[in-house]
DRENDO-1510 file (C-alpha; in Angstrom, 1 decimal, always signed):
<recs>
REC; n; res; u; v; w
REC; 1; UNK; +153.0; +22.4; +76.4 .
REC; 2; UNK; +149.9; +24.4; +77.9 .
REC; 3; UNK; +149.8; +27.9; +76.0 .
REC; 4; UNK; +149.5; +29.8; +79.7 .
REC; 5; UNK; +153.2; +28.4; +80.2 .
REC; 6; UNK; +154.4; +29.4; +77.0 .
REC; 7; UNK; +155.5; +33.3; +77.1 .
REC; 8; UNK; +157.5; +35.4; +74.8 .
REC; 9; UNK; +161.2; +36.7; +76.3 .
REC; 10; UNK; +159.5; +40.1; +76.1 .
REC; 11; UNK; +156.9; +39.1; +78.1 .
REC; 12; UNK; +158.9; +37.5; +80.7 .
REC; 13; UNK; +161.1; +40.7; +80.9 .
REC; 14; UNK; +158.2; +42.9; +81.8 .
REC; 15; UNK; +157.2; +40.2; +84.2 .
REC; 16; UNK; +160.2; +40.4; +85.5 .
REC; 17; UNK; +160.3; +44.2; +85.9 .
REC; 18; UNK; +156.9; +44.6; +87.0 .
REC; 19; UNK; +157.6; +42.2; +90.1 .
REC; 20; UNK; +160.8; +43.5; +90.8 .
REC; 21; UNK; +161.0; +47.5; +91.2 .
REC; 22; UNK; +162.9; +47.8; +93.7 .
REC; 23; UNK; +165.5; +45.3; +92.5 .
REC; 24; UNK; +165.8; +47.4; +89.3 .
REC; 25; UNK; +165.9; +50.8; +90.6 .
REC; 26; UNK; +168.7; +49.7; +93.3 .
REC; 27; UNK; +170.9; +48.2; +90.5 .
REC; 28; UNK; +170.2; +51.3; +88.2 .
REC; 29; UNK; +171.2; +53.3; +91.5 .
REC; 30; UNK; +174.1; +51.5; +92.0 .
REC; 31; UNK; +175.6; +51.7; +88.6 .
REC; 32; UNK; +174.9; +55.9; +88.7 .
REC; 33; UNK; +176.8; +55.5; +91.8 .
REC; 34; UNK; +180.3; +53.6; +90.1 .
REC; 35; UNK; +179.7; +56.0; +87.2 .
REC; 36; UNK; +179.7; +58.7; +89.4 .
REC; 37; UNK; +182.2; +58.1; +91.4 .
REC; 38; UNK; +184.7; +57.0; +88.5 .
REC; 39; UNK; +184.1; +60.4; +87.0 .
REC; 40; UNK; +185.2; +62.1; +90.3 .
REC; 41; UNK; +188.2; +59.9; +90.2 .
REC; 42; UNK; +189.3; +61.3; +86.9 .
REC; 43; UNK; +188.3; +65.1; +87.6 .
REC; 44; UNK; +190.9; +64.6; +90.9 .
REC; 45; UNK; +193.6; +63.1; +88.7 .
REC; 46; UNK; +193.4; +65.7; +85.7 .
REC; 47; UNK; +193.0; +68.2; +88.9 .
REC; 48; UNK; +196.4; +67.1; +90.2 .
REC; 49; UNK; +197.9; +66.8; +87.2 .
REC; 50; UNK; +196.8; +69.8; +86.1 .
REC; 51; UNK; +198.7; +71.5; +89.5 .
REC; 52; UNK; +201.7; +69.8; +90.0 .
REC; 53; UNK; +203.6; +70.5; +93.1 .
REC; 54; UNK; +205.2; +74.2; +93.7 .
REC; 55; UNK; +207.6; +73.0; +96.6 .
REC; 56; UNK; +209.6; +70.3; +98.1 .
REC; 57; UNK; +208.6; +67.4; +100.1 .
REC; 58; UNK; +210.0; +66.2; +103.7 .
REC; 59; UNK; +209.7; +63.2; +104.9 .
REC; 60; UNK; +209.0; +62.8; +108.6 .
REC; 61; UNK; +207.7; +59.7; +110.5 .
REC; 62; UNK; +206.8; +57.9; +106.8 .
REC; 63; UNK; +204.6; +61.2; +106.4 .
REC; 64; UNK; +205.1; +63.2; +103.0 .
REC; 65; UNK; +204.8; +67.2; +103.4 .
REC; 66; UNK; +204.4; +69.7; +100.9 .
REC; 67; UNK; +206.0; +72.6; +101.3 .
REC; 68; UNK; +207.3; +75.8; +99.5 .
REC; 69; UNK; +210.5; +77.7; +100.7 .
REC; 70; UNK; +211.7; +81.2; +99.6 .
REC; 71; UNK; +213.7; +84.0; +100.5 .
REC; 72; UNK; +216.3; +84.8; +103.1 .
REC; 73; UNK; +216.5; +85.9; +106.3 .
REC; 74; UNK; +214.3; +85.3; +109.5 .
REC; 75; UNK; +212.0; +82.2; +108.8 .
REC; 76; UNK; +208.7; +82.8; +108.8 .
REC; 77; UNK; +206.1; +79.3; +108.9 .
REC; 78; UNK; +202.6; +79.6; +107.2 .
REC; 79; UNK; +200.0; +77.3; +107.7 .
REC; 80; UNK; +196.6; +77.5; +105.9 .
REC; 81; UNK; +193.1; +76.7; +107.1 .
REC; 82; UNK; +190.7; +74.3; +106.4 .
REC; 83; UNK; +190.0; +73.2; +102.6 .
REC; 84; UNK; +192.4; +75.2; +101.4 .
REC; 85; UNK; +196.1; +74.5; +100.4 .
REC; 86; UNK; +199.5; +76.4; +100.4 .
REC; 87; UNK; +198.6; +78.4; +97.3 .
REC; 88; UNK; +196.2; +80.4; +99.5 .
REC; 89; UNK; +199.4; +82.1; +100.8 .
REC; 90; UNK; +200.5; +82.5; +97.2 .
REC; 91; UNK; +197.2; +83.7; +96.0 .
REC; 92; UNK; +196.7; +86.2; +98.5 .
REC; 93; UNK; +200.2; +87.8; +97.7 .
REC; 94; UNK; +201.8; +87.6; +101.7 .
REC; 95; UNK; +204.2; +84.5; +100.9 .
REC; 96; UNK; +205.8; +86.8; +98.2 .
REC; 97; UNK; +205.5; +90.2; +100.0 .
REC; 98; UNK; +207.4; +88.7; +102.8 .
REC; 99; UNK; +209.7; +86.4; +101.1 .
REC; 100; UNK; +211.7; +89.5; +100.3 .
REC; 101; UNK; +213.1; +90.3; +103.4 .
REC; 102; UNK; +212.3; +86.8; +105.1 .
REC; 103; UNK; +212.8; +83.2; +104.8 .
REC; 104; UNK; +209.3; +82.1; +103.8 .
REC; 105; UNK; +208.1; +78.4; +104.1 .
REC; 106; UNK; +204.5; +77.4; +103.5 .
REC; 107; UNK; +203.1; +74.3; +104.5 .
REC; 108; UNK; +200.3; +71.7; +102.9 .
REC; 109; UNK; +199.0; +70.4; +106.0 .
REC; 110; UNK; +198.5; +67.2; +106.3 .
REC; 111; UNK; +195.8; +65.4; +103.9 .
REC; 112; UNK; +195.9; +69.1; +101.9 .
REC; 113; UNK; +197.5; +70.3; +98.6 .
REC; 114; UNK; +200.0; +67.4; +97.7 .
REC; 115; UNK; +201.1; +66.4; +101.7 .
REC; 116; UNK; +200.0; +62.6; +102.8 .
REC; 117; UNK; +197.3; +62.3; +105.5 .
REC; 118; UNK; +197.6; +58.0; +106.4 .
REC; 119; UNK; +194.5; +57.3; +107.8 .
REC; 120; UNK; +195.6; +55.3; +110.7 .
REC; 121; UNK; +196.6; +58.7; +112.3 .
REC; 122; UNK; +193.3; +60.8; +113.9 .
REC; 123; UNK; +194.6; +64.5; +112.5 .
REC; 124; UNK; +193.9; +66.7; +115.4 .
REC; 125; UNK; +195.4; +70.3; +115.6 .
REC; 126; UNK; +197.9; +68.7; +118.0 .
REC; 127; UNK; +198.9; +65.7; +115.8 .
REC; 128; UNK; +199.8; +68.0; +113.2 .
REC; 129; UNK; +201.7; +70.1; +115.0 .
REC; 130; UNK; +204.1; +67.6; +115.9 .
REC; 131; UNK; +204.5; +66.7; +112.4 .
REC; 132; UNK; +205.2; +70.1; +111.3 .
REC; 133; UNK; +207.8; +70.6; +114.2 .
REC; 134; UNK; +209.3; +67.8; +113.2 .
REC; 135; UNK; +209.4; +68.8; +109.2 .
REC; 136; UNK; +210.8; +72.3; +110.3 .
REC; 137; UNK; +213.8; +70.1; +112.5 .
REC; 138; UNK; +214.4; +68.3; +109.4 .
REC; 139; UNK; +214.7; +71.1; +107.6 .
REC; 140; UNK; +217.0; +73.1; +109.9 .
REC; 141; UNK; +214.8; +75.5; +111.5 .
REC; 142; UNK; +215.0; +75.9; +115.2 .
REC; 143; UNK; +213.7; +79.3; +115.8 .
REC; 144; UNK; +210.6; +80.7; +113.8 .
REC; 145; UNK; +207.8; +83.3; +113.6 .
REC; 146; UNK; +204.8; +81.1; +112.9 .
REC; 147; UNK; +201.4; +82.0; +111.1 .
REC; 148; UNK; +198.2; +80.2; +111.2 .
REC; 149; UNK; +195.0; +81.4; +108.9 .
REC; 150; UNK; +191.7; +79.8; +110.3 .
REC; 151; UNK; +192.4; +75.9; +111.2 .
REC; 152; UNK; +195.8; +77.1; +110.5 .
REC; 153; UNK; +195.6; +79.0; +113.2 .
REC; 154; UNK; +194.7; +76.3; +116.0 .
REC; 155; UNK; +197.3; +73.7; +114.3 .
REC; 156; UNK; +199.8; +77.1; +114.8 .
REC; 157; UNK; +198.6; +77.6; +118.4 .
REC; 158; UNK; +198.9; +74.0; +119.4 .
REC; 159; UNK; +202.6; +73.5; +117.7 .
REC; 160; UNK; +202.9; +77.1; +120.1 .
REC; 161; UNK; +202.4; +75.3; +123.5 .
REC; 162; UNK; +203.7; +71.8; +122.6 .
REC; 163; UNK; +206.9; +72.9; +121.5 .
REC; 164; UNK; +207.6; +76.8; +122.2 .
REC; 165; UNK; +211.3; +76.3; +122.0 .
REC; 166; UNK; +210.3; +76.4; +118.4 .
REC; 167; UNK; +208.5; +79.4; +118.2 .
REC; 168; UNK; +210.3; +82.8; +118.5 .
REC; 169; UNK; +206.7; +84.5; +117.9 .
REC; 170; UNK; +202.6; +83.6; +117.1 .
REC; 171; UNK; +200.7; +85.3; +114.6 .
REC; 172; UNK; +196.9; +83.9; +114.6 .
REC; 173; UNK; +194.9; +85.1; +111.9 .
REC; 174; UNK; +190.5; +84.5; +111.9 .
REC; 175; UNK; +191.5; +82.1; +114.2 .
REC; 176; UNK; +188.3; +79.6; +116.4 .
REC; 177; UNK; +189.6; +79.2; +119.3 .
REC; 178; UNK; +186.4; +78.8; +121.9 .
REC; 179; UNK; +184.1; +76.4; +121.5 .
REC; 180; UNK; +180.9; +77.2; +120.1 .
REC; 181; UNK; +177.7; +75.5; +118.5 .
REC; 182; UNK; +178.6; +75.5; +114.9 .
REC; 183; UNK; +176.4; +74.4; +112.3 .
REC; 184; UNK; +178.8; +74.3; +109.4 .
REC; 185; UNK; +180.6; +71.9; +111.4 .
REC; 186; UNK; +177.8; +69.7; +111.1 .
REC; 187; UNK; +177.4; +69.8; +107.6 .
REC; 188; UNK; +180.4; +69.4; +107.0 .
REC; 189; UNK; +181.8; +66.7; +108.8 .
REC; 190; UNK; +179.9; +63.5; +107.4 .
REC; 191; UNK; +182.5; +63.1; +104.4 .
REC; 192; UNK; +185.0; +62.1; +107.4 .
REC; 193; UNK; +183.0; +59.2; +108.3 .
REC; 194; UNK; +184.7; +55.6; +107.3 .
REC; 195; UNK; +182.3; +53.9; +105.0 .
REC; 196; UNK; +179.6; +56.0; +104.4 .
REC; 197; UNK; +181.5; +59.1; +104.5 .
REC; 198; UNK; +183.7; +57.6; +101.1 .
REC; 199; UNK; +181.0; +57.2; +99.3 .
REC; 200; UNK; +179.7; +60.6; +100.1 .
REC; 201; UNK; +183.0; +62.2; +98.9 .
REC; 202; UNK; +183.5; +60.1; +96.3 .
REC; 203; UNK; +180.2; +60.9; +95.1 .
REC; 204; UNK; +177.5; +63.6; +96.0 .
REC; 205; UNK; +180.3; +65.8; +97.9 .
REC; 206; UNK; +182.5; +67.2; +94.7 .
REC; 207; UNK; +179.6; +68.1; +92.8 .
REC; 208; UNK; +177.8; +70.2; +95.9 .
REC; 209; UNK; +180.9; +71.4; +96.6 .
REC; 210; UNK; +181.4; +72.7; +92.6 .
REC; 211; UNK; +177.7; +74.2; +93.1 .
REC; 212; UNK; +178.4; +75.9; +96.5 .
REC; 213; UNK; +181.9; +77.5; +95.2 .
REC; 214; UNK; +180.1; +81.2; +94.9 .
REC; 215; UNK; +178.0; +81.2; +98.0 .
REC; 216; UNK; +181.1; +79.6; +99.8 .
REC; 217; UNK; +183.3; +82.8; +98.1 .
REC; 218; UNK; +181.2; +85.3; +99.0 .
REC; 219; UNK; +180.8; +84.5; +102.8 .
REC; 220; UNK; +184.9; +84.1; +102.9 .
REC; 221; UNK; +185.9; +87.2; +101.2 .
REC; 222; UNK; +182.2; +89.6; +102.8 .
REC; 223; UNK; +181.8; +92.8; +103.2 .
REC; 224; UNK; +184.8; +92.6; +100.8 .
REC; 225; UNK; +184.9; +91.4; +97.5 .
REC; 226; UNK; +186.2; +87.9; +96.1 .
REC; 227; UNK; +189.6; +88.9; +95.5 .
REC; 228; UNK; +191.6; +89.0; +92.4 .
REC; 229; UNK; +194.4; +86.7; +93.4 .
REC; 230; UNK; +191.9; +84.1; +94.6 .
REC; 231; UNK; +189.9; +84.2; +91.4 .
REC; 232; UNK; +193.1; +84.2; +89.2 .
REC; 233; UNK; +195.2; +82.1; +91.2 .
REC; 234; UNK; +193.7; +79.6; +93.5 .
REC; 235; UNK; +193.3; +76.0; +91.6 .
REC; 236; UNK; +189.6; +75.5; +93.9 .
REC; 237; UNK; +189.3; +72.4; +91.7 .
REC; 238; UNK; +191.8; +70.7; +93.8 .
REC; 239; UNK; +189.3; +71.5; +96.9 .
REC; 240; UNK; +187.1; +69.1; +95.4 .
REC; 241; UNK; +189.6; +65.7; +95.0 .
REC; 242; UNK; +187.3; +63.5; +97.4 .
REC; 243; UNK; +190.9; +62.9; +99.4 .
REC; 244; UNK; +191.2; +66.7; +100.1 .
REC; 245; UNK; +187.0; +66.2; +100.7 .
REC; 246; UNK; +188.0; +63.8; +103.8 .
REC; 247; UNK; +190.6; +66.1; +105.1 .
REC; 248; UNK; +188.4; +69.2; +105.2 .
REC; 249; UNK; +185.8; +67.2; +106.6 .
REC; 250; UNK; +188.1; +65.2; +109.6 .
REC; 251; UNK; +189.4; +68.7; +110.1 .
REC; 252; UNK; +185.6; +70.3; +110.6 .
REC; 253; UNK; +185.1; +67.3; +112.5 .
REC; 254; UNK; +187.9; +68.1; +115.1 .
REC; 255; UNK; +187.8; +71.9; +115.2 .
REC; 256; UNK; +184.8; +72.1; +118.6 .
REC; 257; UNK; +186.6; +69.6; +120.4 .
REC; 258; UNK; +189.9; +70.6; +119.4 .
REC; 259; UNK; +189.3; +74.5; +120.4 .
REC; 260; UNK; +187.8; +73.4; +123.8 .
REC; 261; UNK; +191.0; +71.8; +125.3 .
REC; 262; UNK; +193.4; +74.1; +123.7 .
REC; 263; UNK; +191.4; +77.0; +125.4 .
REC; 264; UNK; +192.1; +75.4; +129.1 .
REC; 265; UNK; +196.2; +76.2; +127.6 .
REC; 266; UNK; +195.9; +79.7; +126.4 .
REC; 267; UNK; +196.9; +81.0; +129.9 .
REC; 268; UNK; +200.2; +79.1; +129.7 .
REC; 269; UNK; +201.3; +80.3; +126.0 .
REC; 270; UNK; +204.7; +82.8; +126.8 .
REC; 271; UNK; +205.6; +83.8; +122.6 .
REC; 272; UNK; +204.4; +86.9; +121.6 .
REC; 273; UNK; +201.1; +87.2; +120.3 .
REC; 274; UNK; +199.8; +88.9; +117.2 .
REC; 275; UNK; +196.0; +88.3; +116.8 .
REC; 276; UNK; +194.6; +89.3; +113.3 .
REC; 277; UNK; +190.8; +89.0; +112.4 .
REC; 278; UNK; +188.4; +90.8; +109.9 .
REC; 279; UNK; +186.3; +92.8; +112.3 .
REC; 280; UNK; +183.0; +91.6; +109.8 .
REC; 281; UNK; +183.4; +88.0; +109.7 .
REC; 282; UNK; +181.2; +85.6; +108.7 .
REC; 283; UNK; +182.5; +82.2; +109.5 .
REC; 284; UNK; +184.0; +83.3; +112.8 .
REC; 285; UNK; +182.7; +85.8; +115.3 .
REC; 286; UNK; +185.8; +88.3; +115.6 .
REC; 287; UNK; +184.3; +89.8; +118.5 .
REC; 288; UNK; +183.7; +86.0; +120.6 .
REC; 289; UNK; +187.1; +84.6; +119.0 .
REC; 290; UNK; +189.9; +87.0; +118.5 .
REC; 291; UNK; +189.1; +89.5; +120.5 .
REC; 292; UNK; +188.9; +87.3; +123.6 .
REC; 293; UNK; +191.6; +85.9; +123.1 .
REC; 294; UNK; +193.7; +89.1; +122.7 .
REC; 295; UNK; +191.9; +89.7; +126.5 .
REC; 296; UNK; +192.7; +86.8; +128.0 .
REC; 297; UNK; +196.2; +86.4; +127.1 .
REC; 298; UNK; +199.4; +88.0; +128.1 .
REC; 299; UNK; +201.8; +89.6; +125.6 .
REC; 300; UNK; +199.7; +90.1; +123.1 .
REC; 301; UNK; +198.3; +92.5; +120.3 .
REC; 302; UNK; +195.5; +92.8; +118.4 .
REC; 303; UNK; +194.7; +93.7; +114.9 .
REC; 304; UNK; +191.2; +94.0; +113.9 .
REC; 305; UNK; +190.9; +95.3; +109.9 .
REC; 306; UNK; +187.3; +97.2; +109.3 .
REC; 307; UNK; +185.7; +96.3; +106.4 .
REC; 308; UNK; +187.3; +92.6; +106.1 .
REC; 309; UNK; +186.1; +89.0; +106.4 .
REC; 310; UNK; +187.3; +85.7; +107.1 .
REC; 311; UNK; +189.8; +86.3; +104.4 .
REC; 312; UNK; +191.6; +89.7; +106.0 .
REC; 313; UNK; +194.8; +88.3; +104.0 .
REC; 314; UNK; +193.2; +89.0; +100.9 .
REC; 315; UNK; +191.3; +91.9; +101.9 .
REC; 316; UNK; +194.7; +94.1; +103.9 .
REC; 317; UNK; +197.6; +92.4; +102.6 .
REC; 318; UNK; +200.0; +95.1; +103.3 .
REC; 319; UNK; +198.6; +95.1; +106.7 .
REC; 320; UNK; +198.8; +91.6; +107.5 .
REC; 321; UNK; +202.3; +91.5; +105.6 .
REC; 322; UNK; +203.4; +94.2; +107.7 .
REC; 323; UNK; +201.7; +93.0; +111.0 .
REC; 324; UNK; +203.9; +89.5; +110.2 .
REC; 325; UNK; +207.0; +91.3; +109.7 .
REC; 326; UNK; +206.8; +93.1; +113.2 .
REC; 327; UNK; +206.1; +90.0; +115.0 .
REC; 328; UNK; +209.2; +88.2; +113.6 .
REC; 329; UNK; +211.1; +91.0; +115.2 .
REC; 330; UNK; +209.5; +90.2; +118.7 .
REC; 331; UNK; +211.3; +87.9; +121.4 .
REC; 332; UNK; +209.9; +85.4; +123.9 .
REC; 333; UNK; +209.6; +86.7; +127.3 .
REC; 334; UNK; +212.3; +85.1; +129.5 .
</recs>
């Protein structure tokens, strides 16, 4: 055999190598990627594990909601925003201050907390509305004071005008509900994307997410500071299951095109109306959002708390407790 044919396994591995970069660094990328993503899998698991359910569930339409019930008396309905889960009513202290003298349930939207979100359903403010009508029928509600923080607030306003037989009185609180160009939108919508958007969350999204949580905190809570309840309280490392990922991102997603067709509505709302807002928030302008609305509305009041941010619950709980309270005394116009 000639000696040029003749080559040592070594050799033919770095020959192998050398002609083949891009081969190599694409496998090498692709097992960081599995790795990766298997790690994520196990940091949700231990995450849910590690917070087990608080509440009930309620089945409606094969759909499994979360929800935590207290109290007696008037029923009051909270619904969280965006990212966040039913403990951010436990957290902030109002689903206690106002299960003493009320019936108190709070909600994990859809997709959120320990509630299903089937992805053969597109989530919009409306969608879940229905669902959570529906879950409050099944539960015996027929007349509530309903409360919506942030997203919350527009799934709260759209459950309002779909089904107002239901709702006895509206509190919004740091609600969005005039479309806007939005740039955190943007960034965070991809996750929502089929395909692509899985292997973001499942991937890159948890860990920027972990990185961001300061920087995210700050803008939430400012002028004010993070609160004690939230640092204590709030398990933020089940904000970063890639599942809860794709629900904060189809909700981001949704929120411009959802906040431009329940705007042509407003007019035609008829509950009461208490509008709630930090007067220095960061994630939504007060002045564009809740205060316009507040104009443009009839039968309605508005609160604006100096000195808060996007999370005025935190900030003025005794306010916002109390400002609840007072709406849950209010009647529809007839």
């Amino acid at each position: 055999m000639d000696s040029k044919t003749k080559r040592s396994p070594a050799s033919r591995e770095r020959s192998w190598r050398s002609s083949s970069p891009a081969l190599f660094a694409a496998a090498a990328s692709a097992t960081a990627t599995i790795g990766l993503a298997g790690l994520n899998a196990i940091r949700a698991r231990r995450a849910t594990q590690a917070n087990p359910p608080s509440g009930e569930f309620v089945t409606v339409r094969e759909v499994e909601l979360h929800y935590l019930a207290r109290g007696e008396g008037p029923t009051i309905v909270l619904l969280h925003g965006n990212a966040v889960m039913l403990e951010d009513w436990l957290a902030s202290g109002i689903f206690n201050t106002l299960a003493k003298t009320h019936r108190v349930i709070a909600f994990d939207r859809p997709g959120f907390g320990h509630s299903d979100r089937p992805r053969s359903t597109v989530w919009t403010p409306v969608a879940q509305a229905q669902l959570i009508a529906e879950a409050l029928k099944a539960l015996g509600e027929d007349e509530v004071t309903l409360v919506g923080h942030s997203f919350g607030a527009t799934v709260a306003l759209a459950l309002a005008l779909e089904q107002p037989d239901l709702v006895s009185s509206l509190v919004l609180i740091g609600g969005y509900y005039y479309p806007s160009a939005r740039l955190d939108v943007v960034i965070a919508a991809p996750p929502a994307v089929p395909v692509v958007g899985d292997v973001i969350r499942y991937t890159a999204s948890p860990l920027l997410g972990a990185a961001a949580k300061p920087a995210m905190e700050r803008k939430m809570f400012a002028p004010a500071p993070v609160s004690a309840g939230w640092q204590k309280q709030f398990p933020f490392e089940m904000t970063l299951r890639p599942s809860q990922i794709r629900a904060a991102a189809a909700d981001a997603a949704l929120m411009i095109p959802a906040a431009a067709a329940l705007a042509k509505r407003l007019p035609s709302l008829r509950v009461p109306l208490t509008i709630i807002a930090g007067n220095s928030d960061q994630v939504v302008d007060a002045e564009a959002q809740s205060s316009r609305v507040a104009r443009e509305t009839s039968a309605s009041e508005l609160l604006l708390v100096e000195g808060a941010g996007h999370m005025v619950h935190h900030t003025a709980t005794e306010r916002v407790a109390a400002a609840i309270a007072a709406a849950a005394k209010k009647q529809p116009e007839t």
